[in-house]
N, C-alpha and C positions, 0 to 999 in steps of 0.2 A: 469262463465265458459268462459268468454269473455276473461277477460287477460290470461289464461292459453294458449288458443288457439292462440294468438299473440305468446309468449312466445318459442314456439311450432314452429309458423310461422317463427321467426325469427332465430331458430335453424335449421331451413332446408334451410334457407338462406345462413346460414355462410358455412354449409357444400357444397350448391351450388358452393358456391364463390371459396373454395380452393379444387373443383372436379377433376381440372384440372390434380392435380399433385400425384391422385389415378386413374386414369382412372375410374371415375365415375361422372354419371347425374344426374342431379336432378333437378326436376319442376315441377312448381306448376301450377296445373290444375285445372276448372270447368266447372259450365254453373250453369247460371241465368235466373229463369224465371217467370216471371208474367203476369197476365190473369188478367181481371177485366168485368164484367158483370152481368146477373143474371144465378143463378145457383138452380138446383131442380131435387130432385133424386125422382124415382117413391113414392107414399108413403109419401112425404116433401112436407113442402110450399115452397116459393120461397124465395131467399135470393138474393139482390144483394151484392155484396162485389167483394175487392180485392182479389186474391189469390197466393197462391209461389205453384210453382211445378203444372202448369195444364198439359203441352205437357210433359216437363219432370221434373223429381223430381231434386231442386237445388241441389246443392254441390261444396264444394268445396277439393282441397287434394293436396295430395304432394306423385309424383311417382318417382323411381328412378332404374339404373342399374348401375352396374361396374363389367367391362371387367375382368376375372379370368383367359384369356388366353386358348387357344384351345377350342374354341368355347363353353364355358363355361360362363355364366354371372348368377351372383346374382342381387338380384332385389325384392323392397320392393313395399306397398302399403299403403298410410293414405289417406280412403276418408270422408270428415264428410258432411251428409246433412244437412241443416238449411229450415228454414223459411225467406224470406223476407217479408213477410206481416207485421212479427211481430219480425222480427228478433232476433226468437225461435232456440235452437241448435236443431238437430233429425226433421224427418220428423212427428212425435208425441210427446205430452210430455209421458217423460221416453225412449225415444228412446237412446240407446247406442250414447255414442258421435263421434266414427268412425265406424257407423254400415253400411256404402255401402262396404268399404273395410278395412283392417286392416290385411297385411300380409308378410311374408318374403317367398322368395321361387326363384330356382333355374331353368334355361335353357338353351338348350344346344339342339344337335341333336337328344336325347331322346324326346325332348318336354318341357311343363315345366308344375314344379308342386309344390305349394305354400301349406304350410300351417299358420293358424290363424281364420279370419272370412273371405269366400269368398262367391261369387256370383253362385245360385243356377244352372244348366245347364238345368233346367226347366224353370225356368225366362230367361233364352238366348236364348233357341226355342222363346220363346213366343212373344217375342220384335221385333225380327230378322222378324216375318213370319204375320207381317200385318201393317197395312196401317199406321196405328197412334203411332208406335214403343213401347216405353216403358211407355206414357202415363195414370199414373194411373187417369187422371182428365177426356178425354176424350174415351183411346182406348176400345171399347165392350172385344177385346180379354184379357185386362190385368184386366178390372176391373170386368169380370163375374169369371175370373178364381182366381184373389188374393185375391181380394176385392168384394164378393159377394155382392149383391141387400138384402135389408130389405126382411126377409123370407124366403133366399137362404141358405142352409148349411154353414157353414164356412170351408174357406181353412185354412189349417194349417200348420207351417211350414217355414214363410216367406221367403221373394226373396233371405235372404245371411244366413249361417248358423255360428255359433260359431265353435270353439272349432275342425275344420275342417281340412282335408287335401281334396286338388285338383288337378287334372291333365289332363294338355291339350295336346291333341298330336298334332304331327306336318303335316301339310299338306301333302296326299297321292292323285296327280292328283282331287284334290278336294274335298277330303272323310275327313274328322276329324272327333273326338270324344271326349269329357269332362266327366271325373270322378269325382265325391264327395263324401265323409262320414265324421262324424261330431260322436265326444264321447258326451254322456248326462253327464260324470263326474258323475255321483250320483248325480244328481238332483231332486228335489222332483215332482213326477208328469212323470220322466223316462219313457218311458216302455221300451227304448234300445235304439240304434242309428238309423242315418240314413244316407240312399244310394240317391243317385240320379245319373245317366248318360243321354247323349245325342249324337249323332249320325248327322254331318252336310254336308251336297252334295252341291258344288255350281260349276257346271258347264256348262258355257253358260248361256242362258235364264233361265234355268229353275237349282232348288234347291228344298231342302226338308229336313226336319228334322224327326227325331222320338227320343222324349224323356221320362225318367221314374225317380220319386222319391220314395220311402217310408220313413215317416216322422212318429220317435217314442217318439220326445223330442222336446224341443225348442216351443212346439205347444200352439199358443197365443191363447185362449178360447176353450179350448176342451171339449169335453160334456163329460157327466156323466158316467164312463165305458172304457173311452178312452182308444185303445190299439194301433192302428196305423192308418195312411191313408195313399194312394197308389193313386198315380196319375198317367197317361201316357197320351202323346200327339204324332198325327203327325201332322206336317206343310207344305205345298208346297207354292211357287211362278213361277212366269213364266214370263216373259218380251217379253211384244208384241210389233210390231215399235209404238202403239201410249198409251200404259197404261203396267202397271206393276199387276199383279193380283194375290190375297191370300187367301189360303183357311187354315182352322183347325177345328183338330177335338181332345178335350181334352173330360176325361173319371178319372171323382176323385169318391174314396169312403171310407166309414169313418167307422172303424170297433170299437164298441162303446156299451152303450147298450140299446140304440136305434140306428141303421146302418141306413146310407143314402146314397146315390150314386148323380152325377150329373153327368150330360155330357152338353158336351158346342158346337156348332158349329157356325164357325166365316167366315165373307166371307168378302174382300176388292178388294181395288182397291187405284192405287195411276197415274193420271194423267196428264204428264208435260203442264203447261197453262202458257205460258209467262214466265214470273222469277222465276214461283215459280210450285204448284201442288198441284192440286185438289185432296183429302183424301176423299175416304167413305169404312167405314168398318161396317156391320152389324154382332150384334149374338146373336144367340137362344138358352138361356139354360134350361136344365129341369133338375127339382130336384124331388126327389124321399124320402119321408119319411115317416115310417109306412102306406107303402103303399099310400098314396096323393101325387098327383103333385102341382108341382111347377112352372111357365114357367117364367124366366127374356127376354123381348128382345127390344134390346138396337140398335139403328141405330146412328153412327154419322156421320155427312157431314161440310168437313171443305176445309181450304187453305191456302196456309204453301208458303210463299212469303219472296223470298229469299232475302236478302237486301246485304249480302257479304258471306265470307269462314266460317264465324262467326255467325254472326245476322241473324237472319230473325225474321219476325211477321205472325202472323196465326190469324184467326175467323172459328168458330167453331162454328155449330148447333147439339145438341144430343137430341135424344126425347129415354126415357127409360119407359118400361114398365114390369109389376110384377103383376101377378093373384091375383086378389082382391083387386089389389089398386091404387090411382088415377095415373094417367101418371106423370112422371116430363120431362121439356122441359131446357134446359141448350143452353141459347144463350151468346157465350166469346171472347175477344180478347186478344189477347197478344202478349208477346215481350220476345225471347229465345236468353241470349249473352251467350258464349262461351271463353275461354281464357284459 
């Protein structure tokens, strides 16, 4: 997969090079990151090892626009995650090989709205409204609600969908909104499509989201029964003169034939100290199955030490825990480039 993707790279080069004389951009965008310490999820023994994607998941891509006149612009998206540990394409094996983004799509004073594979408007609440942003290695908010605990339901549906249309509106004194739906094509396993919207307020200190999916398709391990699951979240923050602070309250349930429900609540803080900022986000989730609970709760305390516009390195403590079973303690350091 390796020379396609140069291949690839160097086609969005040439097109870079003679942009000039279409009115259009193009450039190549990522971030790189790797953690090394030991790691242990409630439930696990300990591992030490290197890892890619702890604060944010790698990638790399190629975005671009060209100017259509009267405030009109087309504009595409190729982003692919990798592995640096092991320098694996996809954030899994089997993972699509542009599965963060892959899309062509139009804006203008309407807003703009892409179709292909795009990025969930439940995953953009979710990132947006706490402490440790998109973080699948350390944030409580991203990994109780995408990536549940040994014993937790499963979410369905992942962060970017196929086969999709999207649409962002354009800023109203600080109100926007993001639209999604995604065809199943006749896929085996179907049971229809799926919606998602979100709802975003940033003005002054304080902001807040309220987001909603249902997810009929696309659904990575669905139980036995499967017919949809229905998530919704809201999120706030609020900026004090000496911390930044975040709350959520997500609410997923799985219509199936055995039904579960979870709700998750997440509480942070992000504290300027020096160059950099002190991160602690905690959250409590319970799950609900044939009647038995469940409780995941996950505190992590970390600091994210700015090194330029680009770099920084972070150390990171998580202590995670899961009813019935043993604690796991996750002590990391790393290193986030950008380019």
């Amino acid at each position: 997969m390796t020379r396609p993707f140069f291949r690839l790279a160097a086609g969005a080069l040439a097109v870079a090079a003679t942009a000039g004389a279409h009115a259009q951009n193009v450039t190549l965008t990522g971030l790189l990151d790797m953690s090394a310490g030991q790691f242990q999820n409630a439930g696990a023994a300990k591992v030490s090892r290197a890892e890619s994607g702890g604060m944010s998941t790698s990638f790399i891509g190629f975005r671009g626009t060209e100017d259509l006149g009267g405030g009109l612009k087309a504009k595409f998206a190729l982003d692919h995650f990798l592995r640096l540990d092991t320098g694996s394409p996809g954030r899994f094996n089997g993972d699509a090989f542009w599965a963060r983004d892959a899309y062509v799509g139009l804006s203008g004073a309407f807003g703009t709205t892409v179709l292909g594979r795009t990025t969930t408007p439940l995953f953009v609440s979710t990132l947006l409204f706490n402490a440790f942003g998109d973080s699948f290695g350390f944030s409580p908010s991203i990994r109780q609600l995408f990536t549940p605990a040994a014993g937790m339901p499963a979410f369905l549906g992942d962060t970017g969908w196929n086969n999709s249309v999207a649409y962002a509106s354009t800023d109203y004194d600080g109100l926007s909104w993001n639209l999604a739906a995604n065809l199943s094509e006749g896929a085996v396993g179907s049971k229809g499509k799926n919606y998602g919207a979100n709802a975003l307020y940033f003005n002054g200190p304080f902001a807040a989201t309220a987001a909603w999916q249902h997810v009929r398709n696309g659904a990575f391990g669905a139980p036995a029964g499967f017919s949809g699951q229905a998530a919704w979240q809201l999120g706030m923050s609020y900026q004090l003169p000496v911390a930044k602070l975040y709350g959520q309250y997500s609410d997923v349930r799985t219509a199936a034939t055995v039904n579960d429900k979870t709700r998750i609540w997440n509480f942070g803080a992000s504290v300027p100290m020096g160059p950099g900022r002190v991160l602690a986000q905690y959250g409590f989730a319970r799950a609900r199955v044939s009647g038995v609970d469940t409780e995941n709760k996950t505190l992590t305390l970390g600091y994210d030490y700015t090194l330029s516009k680009l770099s920084d390195v972070y150390a990171v403590y998580m202590n995670d825990k899961v009813t019935g079973l043993s604690a796991g303690n996750t002590f990391a350091g790393g290193l986030r480039v950008r380019f």
